[in-house]
mmCIF file as gemmi writes it, N, C-alpha and C atoms, coordinates in Angstrom:
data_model
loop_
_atom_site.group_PDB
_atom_site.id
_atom_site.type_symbol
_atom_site.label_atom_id
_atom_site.label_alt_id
_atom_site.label_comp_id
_atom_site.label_asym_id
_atom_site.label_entity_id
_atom_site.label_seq_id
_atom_site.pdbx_PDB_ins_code
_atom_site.Cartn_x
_atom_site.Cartn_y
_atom_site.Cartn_z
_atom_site.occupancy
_atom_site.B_iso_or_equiv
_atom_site.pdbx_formal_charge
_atom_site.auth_seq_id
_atom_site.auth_asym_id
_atom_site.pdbx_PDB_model_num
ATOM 1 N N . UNK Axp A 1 ? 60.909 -24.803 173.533 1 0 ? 1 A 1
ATOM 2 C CA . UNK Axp A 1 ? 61.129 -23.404 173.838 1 0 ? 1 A 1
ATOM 3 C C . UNK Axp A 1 ? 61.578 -22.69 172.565 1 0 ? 1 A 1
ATOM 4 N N . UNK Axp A 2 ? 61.134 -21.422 172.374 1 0 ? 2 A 1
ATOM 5 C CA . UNK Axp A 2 ? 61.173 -21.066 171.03 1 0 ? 2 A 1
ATOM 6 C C . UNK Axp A 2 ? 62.548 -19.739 171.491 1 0 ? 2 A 1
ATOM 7 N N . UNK Axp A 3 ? 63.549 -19.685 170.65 1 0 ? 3 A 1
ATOM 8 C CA . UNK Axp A 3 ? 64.405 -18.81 170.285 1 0 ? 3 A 1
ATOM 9 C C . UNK Axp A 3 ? 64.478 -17.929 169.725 1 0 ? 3 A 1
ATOM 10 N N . UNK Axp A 4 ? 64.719 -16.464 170.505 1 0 ? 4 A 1
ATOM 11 C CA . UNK Axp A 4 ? 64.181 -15.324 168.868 1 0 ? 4 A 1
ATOM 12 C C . UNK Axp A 4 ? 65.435 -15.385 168.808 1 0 ? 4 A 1
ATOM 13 N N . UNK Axp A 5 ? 65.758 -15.233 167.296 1 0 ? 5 A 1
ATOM 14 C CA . UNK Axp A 5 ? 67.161 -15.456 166.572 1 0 ? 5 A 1
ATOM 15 C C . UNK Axp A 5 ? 67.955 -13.837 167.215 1 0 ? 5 A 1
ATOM 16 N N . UNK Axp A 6 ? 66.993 -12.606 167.356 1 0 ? 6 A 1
ATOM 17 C CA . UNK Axp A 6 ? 67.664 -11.468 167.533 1 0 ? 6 A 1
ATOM 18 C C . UNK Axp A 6 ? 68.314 -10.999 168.897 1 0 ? 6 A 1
ATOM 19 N N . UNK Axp A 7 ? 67.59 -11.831 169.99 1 0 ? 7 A 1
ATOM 20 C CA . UNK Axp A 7 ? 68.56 -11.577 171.345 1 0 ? 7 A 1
ATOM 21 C C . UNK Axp A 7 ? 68.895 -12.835 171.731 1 0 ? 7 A 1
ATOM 22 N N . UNK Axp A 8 ? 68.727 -14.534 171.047 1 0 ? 8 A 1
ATOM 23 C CA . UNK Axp A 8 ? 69.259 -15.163 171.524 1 0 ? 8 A 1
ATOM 24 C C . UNK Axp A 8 ? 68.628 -15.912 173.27 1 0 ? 8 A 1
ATOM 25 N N . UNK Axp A 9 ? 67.625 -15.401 173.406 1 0 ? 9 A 1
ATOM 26 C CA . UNK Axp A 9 ? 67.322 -15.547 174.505 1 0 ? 9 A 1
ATOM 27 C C . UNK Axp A 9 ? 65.544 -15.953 174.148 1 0 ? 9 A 1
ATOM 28 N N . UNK Axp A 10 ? 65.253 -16.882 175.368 1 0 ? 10 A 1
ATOM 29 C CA . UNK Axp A 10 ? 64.146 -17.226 175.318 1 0 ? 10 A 1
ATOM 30 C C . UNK Axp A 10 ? 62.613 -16.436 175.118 1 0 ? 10 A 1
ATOM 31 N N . UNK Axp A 11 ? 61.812 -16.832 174.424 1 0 ? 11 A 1
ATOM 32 C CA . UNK Axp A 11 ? 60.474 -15.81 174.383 1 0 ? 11 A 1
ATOM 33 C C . UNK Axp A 11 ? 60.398 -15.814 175.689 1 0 ? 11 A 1
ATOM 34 N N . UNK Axp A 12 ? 59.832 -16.474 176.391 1 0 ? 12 A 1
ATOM 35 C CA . UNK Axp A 12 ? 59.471 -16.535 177.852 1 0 ? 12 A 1
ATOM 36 C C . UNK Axp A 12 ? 60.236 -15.428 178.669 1 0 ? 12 A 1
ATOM 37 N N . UNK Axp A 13 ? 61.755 -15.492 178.508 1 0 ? 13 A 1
ATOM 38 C CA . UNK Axp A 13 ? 62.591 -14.404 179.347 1 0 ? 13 A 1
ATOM 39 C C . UNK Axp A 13 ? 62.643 -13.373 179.05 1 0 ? 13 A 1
ATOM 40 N N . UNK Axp A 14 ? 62.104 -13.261 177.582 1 0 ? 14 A 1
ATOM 41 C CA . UNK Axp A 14 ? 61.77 -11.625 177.135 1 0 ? 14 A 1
ATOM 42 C C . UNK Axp A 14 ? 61.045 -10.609 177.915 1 0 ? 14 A 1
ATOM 43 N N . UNK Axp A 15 ? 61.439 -9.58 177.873 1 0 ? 15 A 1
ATOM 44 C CA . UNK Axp A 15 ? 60.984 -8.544 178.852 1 0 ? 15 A 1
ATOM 45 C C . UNK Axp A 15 ? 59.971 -7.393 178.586 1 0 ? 15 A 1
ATOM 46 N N . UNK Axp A 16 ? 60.228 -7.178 176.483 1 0 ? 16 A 1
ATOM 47 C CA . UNK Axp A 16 ? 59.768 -6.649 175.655 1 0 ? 16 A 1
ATOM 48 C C . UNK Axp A 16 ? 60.025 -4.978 175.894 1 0 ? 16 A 1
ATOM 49 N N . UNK Axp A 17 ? 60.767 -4.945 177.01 1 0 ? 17 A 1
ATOM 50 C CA . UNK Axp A 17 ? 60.98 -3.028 177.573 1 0 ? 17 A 1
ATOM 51 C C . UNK Axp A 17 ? 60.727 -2.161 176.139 1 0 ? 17 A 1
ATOM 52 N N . UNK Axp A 18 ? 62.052 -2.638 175.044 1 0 ? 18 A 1
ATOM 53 C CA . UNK Axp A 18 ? 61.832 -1.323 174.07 1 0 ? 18 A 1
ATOM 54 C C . UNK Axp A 18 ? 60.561 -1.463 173.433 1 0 ? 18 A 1
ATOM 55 N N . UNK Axp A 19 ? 59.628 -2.457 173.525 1 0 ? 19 A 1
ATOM 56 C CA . UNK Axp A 19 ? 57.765 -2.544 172.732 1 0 ? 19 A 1
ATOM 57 C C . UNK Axp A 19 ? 57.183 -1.37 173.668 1 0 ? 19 A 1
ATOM 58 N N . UNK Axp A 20 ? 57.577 -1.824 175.074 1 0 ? 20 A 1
ATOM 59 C CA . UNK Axp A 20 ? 56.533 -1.041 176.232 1 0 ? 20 A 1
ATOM 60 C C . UNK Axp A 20 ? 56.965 0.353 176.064 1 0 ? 20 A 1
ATOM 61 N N . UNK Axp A 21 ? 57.774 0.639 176.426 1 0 ? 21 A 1
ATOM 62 C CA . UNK Axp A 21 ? 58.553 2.373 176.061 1 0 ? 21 A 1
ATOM 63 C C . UNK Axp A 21 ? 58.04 3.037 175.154 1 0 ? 21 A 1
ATOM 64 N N . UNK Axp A 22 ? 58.065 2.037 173.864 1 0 ? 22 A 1
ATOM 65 C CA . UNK Axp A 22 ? 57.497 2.721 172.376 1 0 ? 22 A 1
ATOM 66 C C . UNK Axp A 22 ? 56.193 2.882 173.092 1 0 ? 22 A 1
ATOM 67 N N . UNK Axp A 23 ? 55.653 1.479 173.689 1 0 ? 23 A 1
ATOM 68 C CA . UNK Axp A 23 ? 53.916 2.131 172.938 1 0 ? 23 A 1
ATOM 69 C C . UNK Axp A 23 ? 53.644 3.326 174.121 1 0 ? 23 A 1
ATOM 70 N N . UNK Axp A 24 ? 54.169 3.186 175.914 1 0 ? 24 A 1
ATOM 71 C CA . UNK Axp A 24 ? 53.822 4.273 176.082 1 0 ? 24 A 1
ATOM 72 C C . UNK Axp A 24 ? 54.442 5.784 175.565 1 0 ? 24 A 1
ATOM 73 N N . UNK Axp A 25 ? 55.557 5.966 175.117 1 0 ? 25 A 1
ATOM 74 C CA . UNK Axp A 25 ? 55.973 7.223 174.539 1 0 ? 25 A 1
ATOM 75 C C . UNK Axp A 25 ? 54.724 7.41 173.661 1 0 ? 25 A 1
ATOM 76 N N . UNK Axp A 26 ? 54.315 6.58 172.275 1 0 ? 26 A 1
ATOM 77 C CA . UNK Axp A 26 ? 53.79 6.603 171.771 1 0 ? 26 A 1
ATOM 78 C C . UNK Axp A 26 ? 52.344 7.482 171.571 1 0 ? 26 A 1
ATOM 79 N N . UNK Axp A 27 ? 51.787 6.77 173.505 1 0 ? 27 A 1
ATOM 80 C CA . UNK Axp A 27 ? 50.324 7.51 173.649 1 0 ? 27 A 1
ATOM 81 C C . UNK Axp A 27 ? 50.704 7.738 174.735 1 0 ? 27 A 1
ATOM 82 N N . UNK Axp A 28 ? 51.514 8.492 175.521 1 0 ? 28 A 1
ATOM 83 C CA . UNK Axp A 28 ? 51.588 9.155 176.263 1 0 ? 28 A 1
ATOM 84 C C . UNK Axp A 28 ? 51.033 8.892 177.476 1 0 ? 28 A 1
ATOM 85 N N . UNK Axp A 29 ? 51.414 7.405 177.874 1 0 ? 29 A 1
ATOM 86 C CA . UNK Axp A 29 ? 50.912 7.235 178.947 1 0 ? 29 A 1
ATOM 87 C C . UNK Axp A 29 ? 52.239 6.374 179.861 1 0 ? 29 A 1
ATOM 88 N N . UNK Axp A 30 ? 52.174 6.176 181.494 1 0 ? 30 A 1
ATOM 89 C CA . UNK Axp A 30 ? 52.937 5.271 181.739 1 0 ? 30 A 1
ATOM 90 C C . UNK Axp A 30 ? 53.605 3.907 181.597 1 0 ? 30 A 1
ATOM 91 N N . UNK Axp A 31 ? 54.246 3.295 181.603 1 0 ? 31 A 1
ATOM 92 C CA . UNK Axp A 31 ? 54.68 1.939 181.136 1 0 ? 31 A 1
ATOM 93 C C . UNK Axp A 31 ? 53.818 0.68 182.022 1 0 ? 31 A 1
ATOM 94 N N . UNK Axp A 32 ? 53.629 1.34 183.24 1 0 ? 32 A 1
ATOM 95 C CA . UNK Axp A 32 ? 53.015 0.355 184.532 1 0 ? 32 A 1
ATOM 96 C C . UNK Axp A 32 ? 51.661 0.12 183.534 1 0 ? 32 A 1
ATOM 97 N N . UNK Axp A 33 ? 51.102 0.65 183.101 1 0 ? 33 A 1
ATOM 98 C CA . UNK Axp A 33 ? 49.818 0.906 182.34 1 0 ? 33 A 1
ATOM 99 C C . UNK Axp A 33 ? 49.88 -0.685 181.335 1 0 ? 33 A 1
ATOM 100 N N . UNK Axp A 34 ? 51.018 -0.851 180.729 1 0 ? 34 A 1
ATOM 101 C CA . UNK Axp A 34 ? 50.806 -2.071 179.276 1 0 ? 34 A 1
ATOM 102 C C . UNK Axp A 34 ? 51.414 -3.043 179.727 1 0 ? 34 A 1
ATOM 103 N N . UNK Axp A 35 ? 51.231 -4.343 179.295 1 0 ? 35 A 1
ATOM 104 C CA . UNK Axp A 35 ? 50.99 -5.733 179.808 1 0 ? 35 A 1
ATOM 105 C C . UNK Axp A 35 ? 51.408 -6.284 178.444 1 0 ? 35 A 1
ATOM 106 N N . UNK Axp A 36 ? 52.555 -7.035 178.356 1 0 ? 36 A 1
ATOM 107 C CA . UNK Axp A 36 ? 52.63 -7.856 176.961 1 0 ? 36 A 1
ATOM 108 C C . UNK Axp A 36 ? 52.293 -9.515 177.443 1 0 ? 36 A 1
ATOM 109 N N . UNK Axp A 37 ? 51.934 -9.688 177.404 1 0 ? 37 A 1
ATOM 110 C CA . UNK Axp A 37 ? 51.391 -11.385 177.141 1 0 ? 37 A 1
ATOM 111 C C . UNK Axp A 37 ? 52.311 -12.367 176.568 1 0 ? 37 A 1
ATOM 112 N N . UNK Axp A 38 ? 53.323 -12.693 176.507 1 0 ? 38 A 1
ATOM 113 C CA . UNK Axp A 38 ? 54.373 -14.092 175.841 1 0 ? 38 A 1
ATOM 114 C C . UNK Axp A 38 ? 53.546 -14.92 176.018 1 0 ? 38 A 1
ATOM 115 N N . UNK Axp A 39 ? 52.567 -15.069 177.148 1 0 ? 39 A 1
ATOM 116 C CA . UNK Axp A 39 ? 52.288 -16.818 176.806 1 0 ? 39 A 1
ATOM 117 C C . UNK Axp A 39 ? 50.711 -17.017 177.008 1 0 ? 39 A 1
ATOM 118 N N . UNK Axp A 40 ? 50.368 -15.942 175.664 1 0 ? 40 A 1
ATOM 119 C CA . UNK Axp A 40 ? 49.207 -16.281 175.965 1 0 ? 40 A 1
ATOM 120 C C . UNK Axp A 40 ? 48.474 -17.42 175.3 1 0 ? 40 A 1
ATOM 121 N N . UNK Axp A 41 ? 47.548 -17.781 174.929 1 0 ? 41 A 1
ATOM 122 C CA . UNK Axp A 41 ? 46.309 -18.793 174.815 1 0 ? 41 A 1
ATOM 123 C C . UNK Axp A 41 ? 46.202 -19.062 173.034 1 0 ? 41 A 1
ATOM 124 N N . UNK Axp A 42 ? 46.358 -17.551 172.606 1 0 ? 42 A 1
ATOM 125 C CA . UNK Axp A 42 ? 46.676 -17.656 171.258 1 0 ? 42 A 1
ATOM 126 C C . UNK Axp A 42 ? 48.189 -18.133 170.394 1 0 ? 42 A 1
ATOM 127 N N . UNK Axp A 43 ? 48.821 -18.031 170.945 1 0 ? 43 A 1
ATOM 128 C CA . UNK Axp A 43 ? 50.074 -18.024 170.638 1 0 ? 43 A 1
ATOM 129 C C . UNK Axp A 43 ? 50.888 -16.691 170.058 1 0 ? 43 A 1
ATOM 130 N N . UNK Axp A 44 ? 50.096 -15.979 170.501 1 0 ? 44 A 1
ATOM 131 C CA . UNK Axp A 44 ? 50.877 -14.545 169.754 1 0 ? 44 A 1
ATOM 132 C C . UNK Axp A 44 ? 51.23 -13.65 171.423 1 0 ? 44 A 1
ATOM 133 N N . UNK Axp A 45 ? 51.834 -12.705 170.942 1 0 ? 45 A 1
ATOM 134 C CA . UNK Axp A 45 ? 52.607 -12.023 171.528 1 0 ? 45 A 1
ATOM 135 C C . UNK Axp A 45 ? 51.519 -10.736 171.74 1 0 ? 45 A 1
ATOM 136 N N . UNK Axp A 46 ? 50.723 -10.913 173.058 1 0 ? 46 A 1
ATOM 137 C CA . UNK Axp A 46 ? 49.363 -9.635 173.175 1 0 ? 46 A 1
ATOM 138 C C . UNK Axp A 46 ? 49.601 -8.883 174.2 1 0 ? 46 A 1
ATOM 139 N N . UNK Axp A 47 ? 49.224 -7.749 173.235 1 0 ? 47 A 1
ATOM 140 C CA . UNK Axp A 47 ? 49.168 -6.399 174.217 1 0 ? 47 A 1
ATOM 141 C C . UNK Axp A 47 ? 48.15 -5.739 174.776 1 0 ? 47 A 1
ATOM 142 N N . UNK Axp A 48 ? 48.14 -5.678 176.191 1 0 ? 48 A 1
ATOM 143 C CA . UNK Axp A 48 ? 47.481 -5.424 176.826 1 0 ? 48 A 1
ATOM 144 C C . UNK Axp A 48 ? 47.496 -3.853 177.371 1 0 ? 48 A 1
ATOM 145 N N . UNK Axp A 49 ? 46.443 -3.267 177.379 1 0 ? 49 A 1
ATOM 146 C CA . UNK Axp A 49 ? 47.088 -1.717 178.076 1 0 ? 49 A 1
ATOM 147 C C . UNK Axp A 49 ? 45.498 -1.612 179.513 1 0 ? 49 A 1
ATOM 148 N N . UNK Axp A 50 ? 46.257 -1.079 180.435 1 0 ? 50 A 1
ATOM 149 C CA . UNK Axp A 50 ? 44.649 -1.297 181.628 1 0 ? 50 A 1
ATOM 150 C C . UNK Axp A 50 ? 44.241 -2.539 181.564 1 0 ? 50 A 1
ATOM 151 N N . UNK Axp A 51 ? 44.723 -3.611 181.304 1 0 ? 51 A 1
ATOM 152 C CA . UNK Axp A 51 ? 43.778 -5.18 181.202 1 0 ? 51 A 1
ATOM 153 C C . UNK Axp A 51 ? 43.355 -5.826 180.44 1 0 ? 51 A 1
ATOM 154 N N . UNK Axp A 52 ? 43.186 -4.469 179.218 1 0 ? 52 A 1
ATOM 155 C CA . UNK Axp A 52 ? 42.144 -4.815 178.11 1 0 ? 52 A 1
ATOM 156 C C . UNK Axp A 52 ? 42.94 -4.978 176.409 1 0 ? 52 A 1
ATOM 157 N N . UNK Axp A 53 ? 42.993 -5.838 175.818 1 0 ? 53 A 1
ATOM 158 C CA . UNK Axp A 53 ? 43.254 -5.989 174.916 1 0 ? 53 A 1
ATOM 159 C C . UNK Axp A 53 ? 43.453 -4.843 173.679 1 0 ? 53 A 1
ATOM 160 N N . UNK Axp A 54 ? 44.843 -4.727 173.134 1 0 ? 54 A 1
ATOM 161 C CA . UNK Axp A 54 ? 44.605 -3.84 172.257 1 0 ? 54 A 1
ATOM 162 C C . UNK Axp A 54 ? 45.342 -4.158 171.294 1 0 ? 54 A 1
ATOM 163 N N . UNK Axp A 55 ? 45.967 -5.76 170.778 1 0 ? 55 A 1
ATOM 164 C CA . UNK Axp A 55 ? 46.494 -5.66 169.676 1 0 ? 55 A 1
ATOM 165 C C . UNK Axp A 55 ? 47.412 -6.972 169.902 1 0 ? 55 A 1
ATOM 166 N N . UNK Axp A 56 ? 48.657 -7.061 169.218 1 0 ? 56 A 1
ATOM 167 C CA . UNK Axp A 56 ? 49.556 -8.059 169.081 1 0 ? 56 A 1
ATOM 168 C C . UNK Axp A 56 ? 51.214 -7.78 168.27 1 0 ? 56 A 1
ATOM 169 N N . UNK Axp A 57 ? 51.89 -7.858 169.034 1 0 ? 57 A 1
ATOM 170 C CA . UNK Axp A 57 ? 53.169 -7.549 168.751 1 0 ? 57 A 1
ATOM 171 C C . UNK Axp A 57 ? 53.171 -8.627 167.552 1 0 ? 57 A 1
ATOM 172 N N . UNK Axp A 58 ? 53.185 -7.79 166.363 1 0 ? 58 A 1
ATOM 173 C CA . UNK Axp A 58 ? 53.257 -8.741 164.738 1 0 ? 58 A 1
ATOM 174 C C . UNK Axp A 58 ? 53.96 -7.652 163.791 1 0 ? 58 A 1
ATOM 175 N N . UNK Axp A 59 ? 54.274 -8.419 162.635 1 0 ? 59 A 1
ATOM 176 C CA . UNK Axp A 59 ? 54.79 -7.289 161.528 1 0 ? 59 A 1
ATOM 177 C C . UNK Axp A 59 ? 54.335 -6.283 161.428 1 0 ? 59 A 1
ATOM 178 N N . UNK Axp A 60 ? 53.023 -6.221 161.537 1 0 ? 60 A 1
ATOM 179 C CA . UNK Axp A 60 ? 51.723 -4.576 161.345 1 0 ? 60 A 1
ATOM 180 C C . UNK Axp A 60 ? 53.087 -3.846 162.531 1 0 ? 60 A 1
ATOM 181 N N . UNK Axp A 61 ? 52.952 -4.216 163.729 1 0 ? 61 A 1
ATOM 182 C CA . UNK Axp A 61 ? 53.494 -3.211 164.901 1 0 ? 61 A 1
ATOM 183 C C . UNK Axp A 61 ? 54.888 -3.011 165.227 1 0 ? 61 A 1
ATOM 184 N N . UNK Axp A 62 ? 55.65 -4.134 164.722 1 0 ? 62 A 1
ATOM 185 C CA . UNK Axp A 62 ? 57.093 -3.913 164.184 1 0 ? 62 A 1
ATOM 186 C C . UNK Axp A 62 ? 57.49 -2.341 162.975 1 0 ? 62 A 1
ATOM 187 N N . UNK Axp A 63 ? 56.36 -2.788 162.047 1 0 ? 63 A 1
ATOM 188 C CA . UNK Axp A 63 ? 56.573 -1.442 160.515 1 0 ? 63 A 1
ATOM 189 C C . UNK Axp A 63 ? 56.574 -0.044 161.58 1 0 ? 63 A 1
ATOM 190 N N . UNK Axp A 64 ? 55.366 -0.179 162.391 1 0 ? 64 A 1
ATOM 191 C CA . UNK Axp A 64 ? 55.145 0.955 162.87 1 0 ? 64 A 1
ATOM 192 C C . UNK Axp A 64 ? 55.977 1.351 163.832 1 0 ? 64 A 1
ATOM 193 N N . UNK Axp A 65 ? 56.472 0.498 164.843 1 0 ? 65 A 1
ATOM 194 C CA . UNK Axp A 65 ? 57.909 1.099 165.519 1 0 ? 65 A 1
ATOM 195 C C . UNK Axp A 65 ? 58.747 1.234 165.171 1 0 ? 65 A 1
ATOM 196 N N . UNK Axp A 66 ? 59.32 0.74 164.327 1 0 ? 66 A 1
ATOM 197 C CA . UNK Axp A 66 ? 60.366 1.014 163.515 1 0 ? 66 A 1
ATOM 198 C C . UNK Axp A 66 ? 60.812 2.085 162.366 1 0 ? 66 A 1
ATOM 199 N N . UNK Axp A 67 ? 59.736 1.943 161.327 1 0 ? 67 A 1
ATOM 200 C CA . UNK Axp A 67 ? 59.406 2.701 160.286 1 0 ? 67 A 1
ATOM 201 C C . UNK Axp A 67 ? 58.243 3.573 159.777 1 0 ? 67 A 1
ATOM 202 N N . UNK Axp A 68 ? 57.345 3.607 161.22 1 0 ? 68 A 1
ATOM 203 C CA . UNK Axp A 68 ? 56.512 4.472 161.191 1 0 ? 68 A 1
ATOM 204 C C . UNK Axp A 68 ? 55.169 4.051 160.437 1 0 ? 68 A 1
ATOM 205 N N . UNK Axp A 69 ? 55.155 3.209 159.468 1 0 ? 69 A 1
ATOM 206 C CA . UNK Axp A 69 ? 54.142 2.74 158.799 1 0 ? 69 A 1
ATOM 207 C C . UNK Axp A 69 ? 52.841 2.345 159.484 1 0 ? 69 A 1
ATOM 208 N N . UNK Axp A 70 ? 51.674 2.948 159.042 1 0 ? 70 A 1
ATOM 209 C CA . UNK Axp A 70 ? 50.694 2.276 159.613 1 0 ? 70 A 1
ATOM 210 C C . UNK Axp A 70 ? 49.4 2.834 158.515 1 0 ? 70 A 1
ATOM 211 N N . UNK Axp A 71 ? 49.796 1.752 157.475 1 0 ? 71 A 1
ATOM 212 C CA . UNK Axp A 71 ? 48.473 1.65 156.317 1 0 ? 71 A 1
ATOM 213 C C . UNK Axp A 71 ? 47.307 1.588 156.459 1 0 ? 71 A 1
ATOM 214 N N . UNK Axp A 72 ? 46.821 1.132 157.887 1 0 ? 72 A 1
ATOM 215 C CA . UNK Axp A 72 ? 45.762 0.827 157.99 1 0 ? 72 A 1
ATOM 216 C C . UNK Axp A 72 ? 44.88 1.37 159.086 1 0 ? 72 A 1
ATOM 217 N N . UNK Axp A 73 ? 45.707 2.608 159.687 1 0 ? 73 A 1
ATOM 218 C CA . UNK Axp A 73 ? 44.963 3.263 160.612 1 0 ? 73 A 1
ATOM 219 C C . UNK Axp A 73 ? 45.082 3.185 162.036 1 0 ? 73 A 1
ATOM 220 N N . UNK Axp A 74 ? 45.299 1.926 162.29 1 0 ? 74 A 1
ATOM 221 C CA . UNK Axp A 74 ? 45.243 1.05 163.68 1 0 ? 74 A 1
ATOM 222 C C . UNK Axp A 74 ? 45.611 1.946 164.809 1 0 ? 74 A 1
ATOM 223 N N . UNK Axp A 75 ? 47.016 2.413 164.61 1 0 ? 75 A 1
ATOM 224 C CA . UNK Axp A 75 ? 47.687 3.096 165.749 1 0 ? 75 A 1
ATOM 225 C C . UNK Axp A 75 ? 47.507 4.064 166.062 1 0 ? 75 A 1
ATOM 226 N N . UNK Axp A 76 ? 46.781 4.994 164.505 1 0 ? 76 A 1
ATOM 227 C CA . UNK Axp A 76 ? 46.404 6.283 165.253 1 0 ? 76 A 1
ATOM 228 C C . UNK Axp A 76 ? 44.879 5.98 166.216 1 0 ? 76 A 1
ATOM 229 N N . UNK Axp A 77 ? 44.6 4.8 165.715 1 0 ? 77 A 1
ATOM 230 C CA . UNK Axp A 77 ? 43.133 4.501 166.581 1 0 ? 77 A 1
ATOM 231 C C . UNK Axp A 77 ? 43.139 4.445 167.999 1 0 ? 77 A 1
ATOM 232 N N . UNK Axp A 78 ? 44.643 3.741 168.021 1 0 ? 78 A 1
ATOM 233 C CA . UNK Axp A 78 ? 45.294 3.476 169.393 1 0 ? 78 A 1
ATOM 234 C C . UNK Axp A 78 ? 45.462 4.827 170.428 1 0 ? 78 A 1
ATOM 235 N N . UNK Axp A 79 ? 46.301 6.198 169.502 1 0 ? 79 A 1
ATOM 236 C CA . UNK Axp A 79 ? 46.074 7.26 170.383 1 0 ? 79 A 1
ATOM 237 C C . UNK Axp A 79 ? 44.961 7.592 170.476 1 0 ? 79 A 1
ATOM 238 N N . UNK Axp A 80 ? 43.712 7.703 169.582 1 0 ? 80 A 1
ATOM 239 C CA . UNK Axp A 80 ? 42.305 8.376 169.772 1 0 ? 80 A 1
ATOM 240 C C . UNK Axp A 80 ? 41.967 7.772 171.224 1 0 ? 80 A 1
ATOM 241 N N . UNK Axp A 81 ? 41.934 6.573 171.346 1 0 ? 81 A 1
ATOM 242 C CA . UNK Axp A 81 ? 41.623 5.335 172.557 1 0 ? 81 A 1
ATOM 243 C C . UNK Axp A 81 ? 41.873 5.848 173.261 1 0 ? 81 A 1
ATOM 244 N N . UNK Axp A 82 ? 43.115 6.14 173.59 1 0 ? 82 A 1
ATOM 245 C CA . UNK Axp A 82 ? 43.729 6.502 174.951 1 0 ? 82 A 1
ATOM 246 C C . UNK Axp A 82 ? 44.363 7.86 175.434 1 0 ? 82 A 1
ATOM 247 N N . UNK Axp A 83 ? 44.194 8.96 174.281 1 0 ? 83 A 1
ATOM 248 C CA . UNK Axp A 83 ? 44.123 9.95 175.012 1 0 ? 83 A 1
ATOM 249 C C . UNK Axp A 83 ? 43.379 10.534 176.293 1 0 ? 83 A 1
ATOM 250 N N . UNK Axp A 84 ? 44.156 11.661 176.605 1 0 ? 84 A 1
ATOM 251 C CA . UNK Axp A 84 ? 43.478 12.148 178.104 1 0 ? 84 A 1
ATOM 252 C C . UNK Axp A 84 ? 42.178 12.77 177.612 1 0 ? 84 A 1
ATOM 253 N N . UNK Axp A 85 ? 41.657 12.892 178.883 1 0 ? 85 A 1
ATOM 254 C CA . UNK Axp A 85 ? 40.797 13.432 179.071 1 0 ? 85 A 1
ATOM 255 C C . UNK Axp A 85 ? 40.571 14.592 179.841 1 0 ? 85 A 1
């Protein structure tokens, strides 16, 4: 069982609330909407929004919640995606 050093508590029991909050504040959509994955197939930490794959809780998406960074485009790709219609 793997330990994140920052809450002390199991990946598995993680809940990820402040990821989900961000990403829906983010694009402006509900929270019921995104799906984080702890145990998925890859071993990474995947985000799901409607079912469908849109990424992976990693350093890229840490910079960007945190510090806004996003060198490479990704997230604003993320609102284009999922704005209303």
């Amino acid at each position: 069982m793997k330990i994140n050093p920052n809450t002390y508590e199991s990946e598995e029991q993680r809940d990820f609330r402040k990821e989900i909050c961000f990403i829906a504040k983010y694009l402006d959509i509900p929270v019921g909407r995104i799906y984080i994955d702890a145990n998925h197939p890859t071993g990474e930490h995947v985000i799901f929004i409607d079912g469908k794959y849109n990424g992976y809780l990693d350093q890229d998406f840490y910079w960007f919640m945190l510090d806004g960074l996003d060198p490479y485009g990704e997230y604003e790709e993320w609102r284009k995606l999922h704005e209303k219609i």
